[in-house]
N, C-alpha and C positions, 0 to 999 in steps of 0.2 A: 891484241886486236883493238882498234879503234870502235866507237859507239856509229854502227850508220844510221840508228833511229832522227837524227835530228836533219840530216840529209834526206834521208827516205819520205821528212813531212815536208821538206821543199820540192817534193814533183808535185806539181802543177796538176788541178783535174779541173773538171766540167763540170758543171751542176743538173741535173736531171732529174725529173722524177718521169718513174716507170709507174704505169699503169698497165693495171691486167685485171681480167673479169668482165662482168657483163652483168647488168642491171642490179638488184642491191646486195650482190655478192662483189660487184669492181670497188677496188679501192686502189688507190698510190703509195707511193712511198721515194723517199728521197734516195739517189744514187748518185754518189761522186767516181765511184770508179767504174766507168765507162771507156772504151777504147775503139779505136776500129778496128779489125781483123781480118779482112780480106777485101779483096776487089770483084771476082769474080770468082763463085755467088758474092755480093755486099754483106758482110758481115761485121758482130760487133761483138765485145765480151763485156761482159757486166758484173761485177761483186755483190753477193747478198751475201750479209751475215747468216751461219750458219744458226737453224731454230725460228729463224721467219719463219710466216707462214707461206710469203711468195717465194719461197725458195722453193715449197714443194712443190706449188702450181706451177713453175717453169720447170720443175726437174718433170712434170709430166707434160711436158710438153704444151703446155697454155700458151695462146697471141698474148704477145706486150706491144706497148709502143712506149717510145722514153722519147718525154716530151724535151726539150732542148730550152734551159731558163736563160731571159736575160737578164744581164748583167744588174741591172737597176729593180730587177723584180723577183723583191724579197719578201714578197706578201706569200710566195710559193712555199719559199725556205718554212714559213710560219704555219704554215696549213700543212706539210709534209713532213717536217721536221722530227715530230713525237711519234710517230707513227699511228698506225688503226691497230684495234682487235678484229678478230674476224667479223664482219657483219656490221658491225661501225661503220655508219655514214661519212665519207670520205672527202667528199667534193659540196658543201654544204657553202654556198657564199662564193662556189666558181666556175666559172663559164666551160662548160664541159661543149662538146659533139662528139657522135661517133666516127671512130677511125673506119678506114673499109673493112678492116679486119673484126669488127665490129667493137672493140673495147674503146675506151673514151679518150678524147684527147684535149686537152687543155686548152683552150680558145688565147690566142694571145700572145702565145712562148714565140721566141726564134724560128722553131720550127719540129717535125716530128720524124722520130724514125718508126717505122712498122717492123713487125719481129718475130722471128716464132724460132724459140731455143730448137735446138739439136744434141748439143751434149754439154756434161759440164765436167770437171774435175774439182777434187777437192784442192784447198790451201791453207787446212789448219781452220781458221775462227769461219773464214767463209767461202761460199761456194762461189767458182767462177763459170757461168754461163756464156754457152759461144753461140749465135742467132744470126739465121740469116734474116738481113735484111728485105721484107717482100713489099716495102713501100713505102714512101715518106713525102713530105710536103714541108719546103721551104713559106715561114708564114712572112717575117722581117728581114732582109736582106740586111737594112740600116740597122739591126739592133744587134750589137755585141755582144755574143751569149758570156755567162759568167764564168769566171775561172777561179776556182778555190784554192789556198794553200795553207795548210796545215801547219804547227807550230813543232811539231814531233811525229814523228812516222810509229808510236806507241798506239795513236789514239784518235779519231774524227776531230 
């Protein structure tokens, strides 16, 4: 059988970071595998490495919204990158508001989806999350969100 890891890093993703929490417990974190999932309810699925800590707040059920990065705005990539500890100041240096849902959202991005997990299943390293969509706000029409490709489907 042939190696599909080098194939598998050429599927194409989106750049996001998912926000969840609420006042100095919200922080972010960086998500490339995001998808949509349905039309009706608007849903999404999302990949968190298993042993996050936000794996557990969304396997209980916690609002996210995943802010949608553009293309040119890699100051996000840098801020979300390494991730947070718990309680670690997250957003220090960037333009936050609250979502209706009330967790934060990213002042600036493309645009936002509003979220609130339902169920997830396991995939080996990390858990995939299914949310329906309960609201969102296109912010840049003109701005081309980013699209990520990988060099190996081994590894980010």
């Amino acid at each position: 059988m042939s190696d599909p890891l080098p194939v598998l890093g050429r599927v194409p993703s989106g750049i996001f970071i998912l926000t969840i929490g609420r006042g100095e417990r919200a922080t972010g974190m960086l998500a490339s595998w995001v998808m949509q999932a349905g039309f009706e309810p608007p849903c999404v699925t999302v990949a968190v490495k298993r042993g996050r800590y936000v794996a557990e707040w969304l396997a209980a059920g916690e609002p996210f919204v995943l802010n949608v990065v553009g293309e040119k705005q890699h100051q996000f990539l840098k801020q979300f990158g390494k991730g947070f500890e718990p309680g670690e100041a997250a957003f220090e240096g960037v333009d936050v508001e609250a979502a209706s849902n009330g967790v934060p959202a990213l002042v600036g991005v493309v645009g936002r989806l509003e979220c609130l997990p339902v169920s997830h299943v396991d995939s080996g390293d990390h858990l995939i999350f299914l949310a329906t969509v309960t609201g969102g706000e296109l912010s840049s029409a003109e701005l081309p969100p980013m699209v990520h490709v990988r060099k190996s489907g081994a590894n980010y």
